[in-house]
C-alpha positions in Angstrom: -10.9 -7.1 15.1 -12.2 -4.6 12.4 -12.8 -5.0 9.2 -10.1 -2.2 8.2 -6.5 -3.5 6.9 -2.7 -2.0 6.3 -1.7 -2.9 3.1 1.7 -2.4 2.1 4.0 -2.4 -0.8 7.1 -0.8 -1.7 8.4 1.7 -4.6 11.8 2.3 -6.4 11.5 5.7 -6.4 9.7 9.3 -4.8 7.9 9.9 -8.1 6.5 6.6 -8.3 5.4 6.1 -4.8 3.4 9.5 -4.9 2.1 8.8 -8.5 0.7 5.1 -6.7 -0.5 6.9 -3.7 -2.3 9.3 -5.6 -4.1 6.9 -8.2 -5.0 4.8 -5.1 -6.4 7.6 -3.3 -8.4 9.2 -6.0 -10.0 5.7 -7.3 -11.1 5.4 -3.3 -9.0 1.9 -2.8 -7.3 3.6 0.0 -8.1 6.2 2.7 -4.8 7.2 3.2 -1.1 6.4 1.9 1.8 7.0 3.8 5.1 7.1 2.3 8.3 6.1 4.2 11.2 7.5 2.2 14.4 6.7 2.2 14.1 2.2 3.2 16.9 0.3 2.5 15.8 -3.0 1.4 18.1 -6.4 0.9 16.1 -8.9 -0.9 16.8 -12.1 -3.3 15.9 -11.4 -7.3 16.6 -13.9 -10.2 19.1 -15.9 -8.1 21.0 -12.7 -7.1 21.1 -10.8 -3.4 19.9 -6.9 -4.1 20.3 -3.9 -2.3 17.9 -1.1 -3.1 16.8 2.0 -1.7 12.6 2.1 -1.8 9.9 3.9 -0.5 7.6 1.7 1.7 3.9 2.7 1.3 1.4 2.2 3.9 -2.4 2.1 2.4 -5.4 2.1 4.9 -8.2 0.8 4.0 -11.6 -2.1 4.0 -11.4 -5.7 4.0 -14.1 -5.3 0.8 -11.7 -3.1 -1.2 -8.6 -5.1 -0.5 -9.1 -7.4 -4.2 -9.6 -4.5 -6.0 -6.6 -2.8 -4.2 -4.1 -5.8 -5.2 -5.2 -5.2 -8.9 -4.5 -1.4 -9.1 -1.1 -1.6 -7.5 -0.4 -4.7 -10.2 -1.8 -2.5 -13.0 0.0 0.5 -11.5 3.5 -0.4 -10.3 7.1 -1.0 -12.0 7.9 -4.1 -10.5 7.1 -7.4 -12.0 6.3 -8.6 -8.7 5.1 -5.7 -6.3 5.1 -6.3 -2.9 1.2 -6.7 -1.5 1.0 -7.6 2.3 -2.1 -7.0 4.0 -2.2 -7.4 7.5 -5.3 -6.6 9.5 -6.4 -3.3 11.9 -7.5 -4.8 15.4 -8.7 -1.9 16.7 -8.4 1.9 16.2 -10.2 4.8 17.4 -14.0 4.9 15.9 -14.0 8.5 14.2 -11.0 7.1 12.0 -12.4 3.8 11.3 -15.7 5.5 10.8 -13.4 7.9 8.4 -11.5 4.6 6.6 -14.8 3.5 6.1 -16.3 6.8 4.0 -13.4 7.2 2.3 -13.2 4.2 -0.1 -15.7 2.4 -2.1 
């Protein structure tokens, strides 16, 4: 087990999910985003069954940052209730650990 984690969320639209990608990046809360396009997602809201079409983000980065992370996507996002999984990196190969690792703060 590593210390690294994939944190993901979702976003209603293109703009929006490069917009959070980008702030996340540049503050150094995530190494990398990448952005699924194109997700169709079936989920209950306010007593009603939804269909949506999202983008699903996928965040690398360190256990440390991972508070700090929750916050800006909170801060940043549309949704009243943005989706924030974390789920942790078992292994990986060391340069891009290594890389995760110089990449946020």
């Amino acid at each position: 087990m590593t210390n690294k984690r994939l944190v993901l969320t979702t976003a209603s639209s293109q703009e929006e999910a490069r917009r959070l990608a980008k702030a996340l990046v540049e503050r150094r809360l995530a190494a990398c985003v990448n952005i699924v396009p194109n997700m169709n997602s079936v989920f209950r809201w306010k007593e009603n069954v939804v269909e949506s079409h999202e983008f699903l983000l996928l965040m690398k980065t360190t256990e440390s940052v991972v508070p700090k992370l929750r916050e800006a996507i909170q801060e940043l996002h549309s949704y009243d209730v943005p989706e924030c999984i974390v789920l942790p990196i078992e292994e990986g190969s060391a340069a891009y650990l290594d890389w995760i690792d110089e990449s946020v703060t």
